[in-house]
C-alpha positions in Angstrom: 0.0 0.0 0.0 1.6 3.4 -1.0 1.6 6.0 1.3 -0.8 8.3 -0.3 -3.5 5.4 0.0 -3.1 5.0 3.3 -6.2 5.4 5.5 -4.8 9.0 7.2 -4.0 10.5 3.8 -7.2 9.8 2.3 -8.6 11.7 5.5 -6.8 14.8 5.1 -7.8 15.0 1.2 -11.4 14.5 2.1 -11.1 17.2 4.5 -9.8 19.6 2.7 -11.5 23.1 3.1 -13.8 23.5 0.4 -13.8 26.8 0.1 -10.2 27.1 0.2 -10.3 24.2 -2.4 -12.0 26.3 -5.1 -8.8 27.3 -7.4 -9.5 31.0 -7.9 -10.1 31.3 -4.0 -7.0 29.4 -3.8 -5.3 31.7 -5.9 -7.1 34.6 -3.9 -5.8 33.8 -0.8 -2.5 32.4 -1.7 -1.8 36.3 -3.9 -3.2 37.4 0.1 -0.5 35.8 2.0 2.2 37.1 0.2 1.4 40.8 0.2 -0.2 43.0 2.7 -3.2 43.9 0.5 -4.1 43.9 -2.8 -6.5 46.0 -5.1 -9.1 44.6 -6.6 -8.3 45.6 -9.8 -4.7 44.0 -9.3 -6.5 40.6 -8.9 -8.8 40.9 -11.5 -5.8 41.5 -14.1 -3.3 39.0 -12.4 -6.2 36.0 -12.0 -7.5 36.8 -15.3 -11.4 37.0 -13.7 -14.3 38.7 -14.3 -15.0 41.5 -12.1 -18.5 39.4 -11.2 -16.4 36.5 -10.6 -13.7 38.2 -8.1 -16.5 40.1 -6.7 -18.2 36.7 -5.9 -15.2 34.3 -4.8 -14.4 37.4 -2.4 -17.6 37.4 -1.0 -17.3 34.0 0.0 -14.0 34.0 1.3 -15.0 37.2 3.5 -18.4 35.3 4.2 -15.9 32.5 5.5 -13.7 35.3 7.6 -10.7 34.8 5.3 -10.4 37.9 3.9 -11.2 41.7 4.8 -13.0 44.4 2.3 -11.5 47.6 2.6 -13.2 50.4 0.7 -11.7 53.5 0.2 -11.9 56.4 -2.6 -8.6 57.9 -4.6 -10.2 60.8 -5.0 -13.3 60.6 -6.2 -12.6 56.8 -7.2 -13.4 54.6 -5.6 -11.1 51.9 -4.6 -11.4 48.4 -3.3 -8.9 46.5 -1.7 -8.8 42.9 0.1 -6.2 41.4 3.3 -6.1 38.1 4.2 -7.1 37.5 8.0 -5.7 36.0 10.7 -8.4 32.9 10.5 -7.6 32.7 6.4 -3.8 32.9 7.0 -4.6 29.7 9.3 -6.6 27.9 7.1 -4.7 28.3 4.2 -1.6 27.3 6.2 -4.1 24.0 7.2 -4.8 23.6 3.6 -1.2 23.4 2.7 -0.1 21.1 5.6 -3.1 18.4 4.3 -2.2 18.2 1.3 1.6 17.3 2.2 0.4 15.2 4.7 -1.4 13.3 1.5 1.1 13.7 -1.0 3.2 9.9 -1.9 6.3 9.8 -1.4 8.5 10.2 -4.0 9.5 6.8 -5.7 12.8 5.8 -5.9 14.7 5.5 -8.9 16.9 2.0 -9.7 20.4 3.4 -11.0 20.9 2.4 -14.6 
């Protein structure tokens, strides 16, 4: 039996978060973690999304308390901006650790 079919592994891939699991909200939140905040409109044009569709995989990552709205206006434009929180930082770091937790072992190569 390989690792990755053993009973724990199999566990930790069924219980992945789902809405973490989504790949845009994956995406979302990973493009969080490694910046302070980013502007909507950065998002839109590095994820390649729809502003309906960022609009609506943000909603349910801030419905979920991954991520925080900020709303603020450049002068008279207006300006949205998202943070990962605390709780999404967590859960995407749980994310991560599951799915290394499943992954097989590498195999090992016979020499020549």
């Amino acid at each position: 039996m390989t690792e990755a079919a053993q009973p724990g592994a199999m566990q930790a891939l069924l219980g992945l978060d789902r809405v973490i699991h989504e790949p845009v909200r994956l995406a979302i939140l990973s493009l969080l973690a490694g910046a302070q905040e980013a502007e909507f409109k950065f998002l839109e044009s590095t994820l390649g999304l729809s502003k309906g569709n960022l609009s609506s995989h943000a909603a349910k990552l801030e419905e979920a308390g991954y991520l925080q709205t900020h709303k603020a206006f450049r002068g008279k434009v207006p300006v949205t901006s998202y943070c990962i929180t605390t709780a999404g930082r967590q859960a995407l770091d749980r994310y991560w650790a599951a799915l290394r937790g499943a992954a097989p072992a590498p195999a090992e190569t016979q020499p020549g």
